[in-house]
ZADODREN-79392 format. One record per atom (N, C-alpha, C): atom name; y, x, z. Coordinates in steps of 0.02 Angstrom, whole numbers, always signed. Last residue first. Layout:
REM ZADODREN-79392
@vose=CA; Y=Y; X=X; Z=Z
...
***
This chain:
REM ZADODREN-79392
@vose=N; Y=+70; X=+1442; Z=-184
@vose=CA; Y=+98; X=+1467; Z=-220
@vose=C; Y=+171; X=+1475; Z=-237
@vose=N; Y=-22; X=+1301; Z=-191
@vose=CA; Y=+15; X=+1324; Z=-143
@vose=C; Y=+57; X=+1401; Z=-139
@vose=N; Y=-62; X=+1305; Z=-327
@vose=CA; Y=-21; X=+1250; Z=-293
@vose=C; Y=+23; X=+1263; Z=-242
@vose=N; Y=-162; X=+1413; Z=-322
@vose=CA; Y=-96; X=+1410; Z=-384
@vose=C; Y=-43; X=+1355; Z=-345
@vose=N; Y=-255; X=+1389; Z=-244
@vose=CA; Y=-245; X=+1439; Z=-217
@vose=C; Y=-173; X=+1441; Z=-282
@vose=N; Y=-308; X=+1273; Z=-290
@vose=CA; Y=-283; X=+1257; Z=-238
@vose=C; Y=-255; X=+1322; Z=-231
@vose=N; Y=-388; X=+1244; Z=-403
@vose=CA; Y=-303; X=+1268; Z=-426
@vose=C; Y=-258; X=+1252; Z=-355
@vose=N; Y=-521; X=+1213; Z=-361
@vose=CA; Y=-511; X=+1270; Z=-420
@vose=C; Y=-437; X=+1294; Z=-433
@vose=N; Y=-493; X=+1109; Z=-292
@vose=CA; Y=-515; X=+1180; Z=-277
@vose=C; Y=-514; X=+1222; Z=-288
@vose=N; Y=-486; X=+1015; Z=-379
@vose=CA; Y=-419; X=+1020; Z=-320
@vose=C; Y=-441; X=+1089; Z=-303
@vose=N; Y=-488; X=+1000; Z=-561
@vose=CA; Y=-560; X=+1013; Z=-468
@vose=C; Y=-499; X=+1043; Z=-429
@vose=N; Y=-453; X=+875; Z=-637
@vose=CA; Y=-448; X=+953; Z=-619
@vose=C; Y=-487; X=+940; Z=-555
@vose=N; Y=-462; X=+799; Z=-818
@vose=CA; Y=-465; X=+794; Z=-736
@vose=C; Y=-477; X=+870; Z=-723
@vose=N; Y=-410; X=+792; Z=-920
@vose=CA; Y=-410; X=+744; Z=-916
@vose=C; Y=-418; X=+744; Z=-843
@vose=N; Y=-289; X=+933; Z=-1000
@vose=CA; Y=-378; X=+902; Z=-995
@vose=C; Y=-363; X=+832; Z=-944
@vose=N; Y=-216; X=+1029; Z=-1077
@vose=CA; Y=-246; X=+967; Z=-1109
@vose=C; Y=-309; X=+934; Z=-1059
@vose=N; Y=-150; X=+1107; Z=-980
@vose=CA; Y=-217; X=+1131; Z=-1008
@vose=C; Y=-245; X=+1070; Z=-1053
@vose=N; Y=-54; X=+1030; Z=-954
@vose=CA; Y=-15; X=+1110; Z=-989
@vose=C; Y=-84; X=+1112; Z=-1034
@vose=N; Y=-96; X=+898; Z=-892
@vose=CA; Y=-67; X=+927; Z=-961
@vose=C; Y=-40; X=+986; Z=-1002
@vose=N; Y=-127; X=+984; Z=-774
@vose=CA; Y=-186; X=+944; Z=-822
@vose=C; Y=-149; X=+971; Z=-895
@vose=N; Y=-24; X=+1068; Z=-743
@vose=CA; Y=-77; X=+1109; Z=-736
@vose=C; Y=-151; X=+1054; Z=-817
@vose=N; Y=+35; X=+908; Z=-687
@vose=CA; Y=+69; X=+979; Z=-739
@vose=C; Y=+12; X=+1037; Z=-777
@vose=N; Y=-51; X=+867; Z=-592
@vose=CA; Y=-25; X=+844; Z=-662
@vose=C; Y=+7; X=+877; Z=-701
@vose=N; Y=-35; X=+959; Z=-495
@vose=CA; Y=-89; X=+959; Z=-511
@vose=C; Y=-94; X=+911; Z=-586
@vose=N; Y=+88; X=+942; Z=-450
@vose=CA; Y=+80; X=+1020; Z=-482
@vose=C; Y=-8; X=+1007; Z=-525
@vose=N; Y=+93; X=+812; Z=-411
@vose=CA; Y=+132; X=+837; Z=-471
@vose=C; Y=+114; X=+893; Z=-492
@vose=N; Y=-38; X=+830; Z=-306
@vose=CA; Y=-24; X=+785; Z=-354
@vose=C; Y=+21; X=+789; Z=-414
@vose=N; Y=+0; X=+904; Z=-187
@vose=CA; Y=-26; X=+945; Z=-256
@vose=C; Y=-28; X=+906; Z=-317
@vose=N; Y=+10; X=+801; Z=-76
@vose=CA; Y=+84; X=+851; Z=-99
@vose=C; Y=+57; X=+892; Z=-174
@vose=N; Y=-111; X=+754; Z=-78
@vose=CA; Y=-70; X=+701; Z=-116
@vose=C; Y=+15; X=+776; Z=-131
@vose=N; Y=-180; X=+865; Z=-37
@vose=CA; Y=-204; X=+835; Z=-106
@vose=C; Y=-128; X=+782; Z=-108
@vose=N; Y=-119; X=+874; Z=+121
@vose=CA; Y=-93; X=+934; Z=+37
@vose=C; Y=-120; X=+895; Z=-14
@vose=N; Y=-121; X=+758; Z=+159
@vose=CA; Y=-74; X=+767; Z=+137
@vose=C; Y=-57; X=+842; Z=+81
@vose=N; Y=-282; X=+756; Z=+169
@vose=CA; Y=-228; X=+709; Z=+117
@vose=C; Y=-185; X=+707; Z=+111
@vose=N; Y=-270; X=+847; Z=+278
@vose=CA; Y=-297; X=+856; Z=+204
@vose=C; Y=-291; X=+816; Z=+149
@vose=N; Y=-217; X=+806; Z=+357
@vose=CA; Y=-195; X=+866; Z=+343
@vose=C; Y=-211; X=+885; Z=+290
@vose=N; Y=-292; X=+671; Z=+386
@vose=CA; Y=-236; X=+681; Z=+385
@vose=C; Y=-194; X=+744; Z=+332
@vose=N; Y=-412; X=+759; Z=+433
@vose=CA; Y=-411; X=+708; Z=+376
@vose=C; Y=-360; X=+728; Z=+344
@vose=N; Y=-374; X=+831; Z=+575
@vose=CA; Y=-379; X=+865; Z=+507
@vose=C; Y=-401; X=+822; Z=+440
@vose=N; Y=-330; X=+699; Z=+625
@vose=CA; Y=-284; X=+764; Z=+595
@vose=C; Y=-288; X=+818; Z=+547
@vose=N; Y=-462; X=+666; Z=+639
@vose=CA; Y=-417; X=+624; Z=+608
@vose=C; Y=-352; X=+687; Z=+575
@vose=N; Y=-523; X=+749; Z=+712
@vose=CA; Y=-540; X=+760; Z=+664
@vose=C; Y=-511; X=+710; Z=+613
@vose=N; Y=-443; X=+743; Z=+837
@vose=CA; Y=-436; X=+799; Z=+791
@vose=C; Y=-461; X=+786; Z=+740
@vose=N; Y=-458; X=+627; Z=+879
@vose=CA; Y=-414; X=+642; Z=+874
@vose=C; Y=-414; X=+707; Z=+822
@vose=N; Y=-605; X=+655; Z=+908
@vose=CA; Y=-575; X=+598; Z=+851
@vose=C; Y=-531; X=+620; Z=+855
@vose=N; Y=-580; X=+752; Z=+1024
@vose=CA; Y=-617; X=+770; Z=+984
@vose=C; Y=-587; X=+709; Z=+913
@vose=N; Y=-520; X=+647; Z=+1106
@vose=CA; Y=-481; X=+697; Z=+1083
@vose=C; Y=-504; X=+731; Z=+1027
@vose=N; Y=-624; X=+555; Z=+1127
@vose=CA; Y=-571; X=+539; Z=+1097
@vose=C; Y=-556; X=+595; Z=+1064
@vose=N; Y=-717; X=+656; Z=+1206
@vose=CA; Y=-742; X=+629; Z=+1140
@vose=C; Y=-689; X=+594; Z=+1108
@vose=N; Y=-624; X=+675; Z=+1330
@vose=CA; Y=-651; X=+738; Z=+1281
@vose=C; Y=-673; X=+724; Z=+1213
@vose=N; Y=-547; X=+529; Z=+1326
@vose=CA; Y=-582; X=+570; Z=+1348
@vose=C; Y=-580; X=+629; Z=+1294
@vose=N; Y=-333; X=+528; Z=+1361
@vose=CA; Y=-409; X=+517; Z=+1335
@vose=C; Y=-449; X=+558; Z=+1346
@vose=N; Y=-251; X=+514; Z=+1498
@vose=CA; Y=-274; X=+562; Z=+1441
@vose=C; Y=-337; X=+554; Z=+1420
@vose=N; Y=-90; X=+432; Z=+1598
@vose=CA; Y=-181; X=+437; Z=+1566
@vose=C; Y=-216; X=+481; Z=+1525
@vose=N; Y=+28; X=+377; Z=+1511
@vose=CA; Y=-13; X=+347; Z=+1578
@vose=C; Y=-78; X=+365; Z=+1558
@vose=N; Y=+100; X=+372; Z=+1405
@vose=CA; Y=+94; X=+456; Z=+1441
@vose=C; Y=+66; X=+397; Z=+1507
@vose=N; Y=+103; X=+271; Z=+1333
@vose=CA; Y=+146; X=+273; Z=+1366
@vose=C; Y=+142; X=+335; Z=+1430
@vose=N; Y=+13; X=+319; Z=+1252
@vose=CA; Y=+40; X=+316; Z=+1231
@vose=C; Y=+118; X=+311; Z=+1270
@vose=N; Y=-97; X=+290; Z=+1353
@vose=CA; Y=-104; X=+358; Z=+1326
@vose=C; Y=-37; X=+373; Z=+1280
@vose=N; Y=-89; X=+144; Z=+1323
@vose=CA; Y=-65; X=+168; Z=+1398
@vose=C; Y=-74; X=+254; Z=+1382
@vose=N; Y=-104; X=+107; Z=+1203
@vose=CA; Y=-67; X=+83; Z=+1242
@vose=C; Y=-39; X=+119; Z=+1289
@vose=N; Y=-260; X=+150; Z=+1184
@vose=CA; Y=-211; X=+154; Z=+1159
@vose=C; Y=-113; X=+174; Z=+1200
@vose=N; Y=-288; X=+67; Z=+1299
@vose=CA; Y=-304; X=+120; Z=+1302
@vose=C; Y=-248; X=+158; Z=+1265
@vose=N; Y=-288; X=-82; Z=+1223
@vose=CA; Y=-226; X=-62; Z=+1282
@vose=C; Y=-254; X=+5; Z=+1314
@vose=N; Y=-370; X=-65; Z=+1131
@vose=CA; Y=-312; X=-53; Z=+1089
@vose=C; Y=-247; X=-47; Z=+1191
@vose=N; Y=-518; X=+27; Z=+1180
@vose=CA; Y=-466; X=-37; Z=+1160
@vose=C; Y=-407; X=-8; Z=+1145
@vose=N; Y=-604; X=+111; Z=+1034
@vose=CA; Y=-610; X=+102; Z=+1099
@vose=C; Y=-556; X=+53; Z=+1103
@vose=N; Y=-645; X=+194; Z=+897
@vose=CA; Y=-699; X=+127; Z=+947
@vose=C; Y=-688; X=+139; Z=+1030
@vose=N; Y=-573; X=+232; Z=+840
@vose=CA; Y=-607; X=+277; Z=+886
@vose=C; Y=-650; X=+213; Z=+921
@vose=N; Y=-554; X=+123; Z=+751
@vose=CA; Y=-560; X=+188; Z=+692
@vose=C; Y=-608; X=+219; Z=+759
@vose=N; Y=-490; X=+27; Z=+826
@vose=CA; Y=-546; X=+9; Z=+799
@vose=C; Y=-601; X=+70; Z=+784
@vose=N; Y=-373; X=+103; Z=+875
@vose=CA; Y=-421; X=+77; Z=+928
@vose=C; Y=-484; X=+70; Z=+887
@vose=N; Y=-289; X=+115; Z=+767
@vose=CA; Y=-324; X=+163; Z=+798
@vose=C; Y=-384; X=+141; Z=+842
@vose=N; Y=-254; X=-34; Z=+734
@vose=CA; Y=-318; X=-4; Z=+692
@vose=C; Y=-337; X=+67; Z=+714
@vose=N; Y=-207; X=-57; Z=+840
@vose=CA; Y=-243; X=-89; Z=+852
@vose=C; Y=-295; X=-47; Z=+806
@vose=N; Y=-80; X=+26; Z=+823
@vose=CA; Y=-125; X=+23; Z=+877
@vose=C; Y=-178; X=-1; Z=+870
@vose=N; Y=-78; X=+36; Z=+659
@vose=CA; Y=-69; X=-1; Z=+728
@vose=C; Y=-105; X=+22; Z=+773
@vose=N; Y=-59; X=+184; Z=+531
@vose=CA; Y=-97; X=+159; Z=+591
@vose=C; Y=-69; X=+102; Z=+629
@vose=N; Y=-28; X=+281; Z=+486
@vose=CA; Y=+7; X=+229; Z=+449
@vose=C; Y=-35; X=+151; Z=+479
@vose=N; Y=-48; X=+416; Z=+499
@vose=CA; Y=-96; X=+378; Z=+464
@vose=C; Y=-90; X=+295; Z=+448
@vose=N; Y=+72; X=+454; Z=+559
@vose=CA; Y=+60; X=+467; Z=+513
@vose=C; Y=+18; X=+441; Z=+462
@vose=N; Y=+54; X=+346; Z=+698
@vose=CA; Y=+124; X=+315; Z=+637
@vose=C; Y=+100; X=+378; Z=+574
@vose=N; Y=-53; X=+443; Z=+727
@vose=CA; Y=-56; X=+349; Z=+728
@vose=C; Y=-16; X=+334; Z=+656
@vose=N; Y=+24; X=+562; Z=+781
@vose=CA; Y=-59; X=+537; Z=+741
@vose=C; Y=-57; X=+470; Z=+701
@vose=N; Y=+123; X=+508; Z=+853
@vose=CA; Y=+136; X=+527; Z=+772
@vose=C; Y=+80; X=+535; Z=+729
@vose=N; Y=+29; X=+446; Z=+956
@vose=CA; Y=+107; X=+408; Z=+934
@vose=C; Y=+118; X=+452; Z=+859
@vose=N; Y=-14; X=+581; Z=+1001
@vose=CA; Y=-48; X=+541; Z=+992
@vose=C; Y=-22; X=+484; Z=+934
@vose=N; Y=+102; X=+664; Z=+1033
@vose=CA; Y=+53; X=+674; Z=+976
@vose=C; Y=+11; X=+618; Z=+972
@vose=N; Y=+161; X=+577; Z=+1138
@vose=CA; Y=+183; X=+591; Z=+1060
@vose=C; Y=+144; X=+612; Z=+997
@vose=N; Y=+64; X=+595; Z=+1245
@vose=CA; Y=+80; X=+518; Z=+1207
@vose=C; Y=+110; X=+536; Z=+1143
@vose=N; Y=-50; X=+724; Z=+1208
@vose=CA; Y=+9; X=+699; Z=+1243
@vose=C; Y=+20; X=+649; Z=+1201
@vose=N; Y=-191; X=+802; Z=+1225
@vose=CA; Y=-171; X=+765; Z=+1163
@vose=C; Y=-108; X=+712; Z=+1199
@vose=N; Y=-264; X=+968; Z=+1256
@vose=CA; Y=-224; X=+905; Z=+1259
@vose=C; Y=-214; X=+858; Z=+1200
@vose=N; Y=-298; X=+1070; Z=+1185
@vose=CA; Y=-329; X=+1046; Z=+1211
@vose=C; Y=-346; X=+979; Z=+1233
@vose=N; Y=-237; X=+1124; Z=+1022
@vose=CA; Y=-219; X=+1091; Z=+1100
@vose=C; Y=-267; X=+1068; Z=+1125
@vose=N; Y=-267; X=+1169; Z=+917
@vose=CA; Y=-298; X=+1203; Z=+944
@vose=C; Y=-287; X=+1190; Z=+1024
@vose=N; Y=-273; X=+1071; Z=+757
@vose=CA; Y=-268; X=+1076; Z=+813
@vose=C; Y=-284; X=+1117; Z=+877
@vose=N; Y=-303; X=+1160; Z=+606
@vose=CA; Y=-347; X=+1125; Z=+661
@vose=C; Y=-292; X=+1144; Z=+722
@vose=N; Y=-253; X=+1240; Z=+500
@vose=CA; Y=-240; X=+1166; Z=+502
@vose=C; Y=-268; X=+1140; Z=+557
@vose=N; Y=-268; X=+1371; Z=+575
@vose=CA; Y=-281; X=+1373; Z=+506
@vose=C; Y=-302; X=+1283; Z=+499
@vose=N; Y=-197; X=+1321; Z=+702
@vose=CA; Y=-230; X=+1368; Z=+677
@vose=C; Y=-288; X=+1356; Z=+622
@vose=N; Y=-71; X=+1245; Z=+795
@vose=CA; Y=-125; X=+1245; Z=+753
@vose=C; Y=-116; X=+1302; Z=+734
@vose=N; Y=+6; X=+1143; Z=+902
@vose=CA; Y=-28; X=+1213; Z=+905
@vose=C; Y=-87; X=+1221; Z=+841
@vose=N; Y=+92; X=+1009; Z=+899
@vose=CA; Y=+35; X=+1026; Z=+886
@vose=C; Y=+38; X=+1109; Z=+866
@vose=N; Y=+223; X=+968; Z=+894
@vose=CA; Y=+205; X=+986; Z=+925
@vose=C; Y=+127; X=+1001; Z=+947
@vose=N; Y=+285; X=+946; Z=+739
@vose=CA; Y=+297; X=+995; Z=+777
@vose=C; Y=+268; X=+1012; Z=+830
@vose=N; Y=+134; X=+921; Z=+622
@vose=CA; Y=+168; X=+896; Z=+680
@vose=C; Y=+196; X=+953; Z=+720
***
């Protein structure tokens, strides 16, 4: 996310502004409603943090991050997905350890 401050994939904002919040959400492909559920809080919280009325607590924000860094991490395994099918069949094998050919992928 352009407006996220990060350092080595972790969020390092303190903050969490209606947009970041709003592209958290629409990245994880989220409703409102199923953010609300995920942080166990209401969905017109949501709502209003969204409409820059407000700033979640310290323990939101905290979820907040550790959604991002989910996020951050299912998006390199799913972006390694072709390199990581190439790599199978070059080597004949049937399954690969994401770990072992993470430092070739990104490359």
């Amino acid at each position: 996310m352009g407006l996220l401050q990060l350092r080595d994939g972790v969020n390092m904002n303190p903050q969490w502004n209606k947009d970041e919040i709003k592209n958290l959400r629409r990245r994880l492909g989220w409703t409102q409603a199923d953010l609300a559920r995920r942080i166990q809080c209401s969905q017109t919280e949501i709502q209003t943090w969204e409409a820059g009325q407000g700033q979640p607590s310290v323990l939101i924000r905290n979820q907040f991050e550790m959604l991002e860094r989910q996020a951050q991490q299912c998006s390199e395994e799913v972006q390694a997905g072709p390199k990581a099918e190439n790599i199978c069949q070059k080597n004949a094998l049937s399954q690969i350890d994401f770990n072992k050919i993470s430092d070739d992928i990104q490359s």
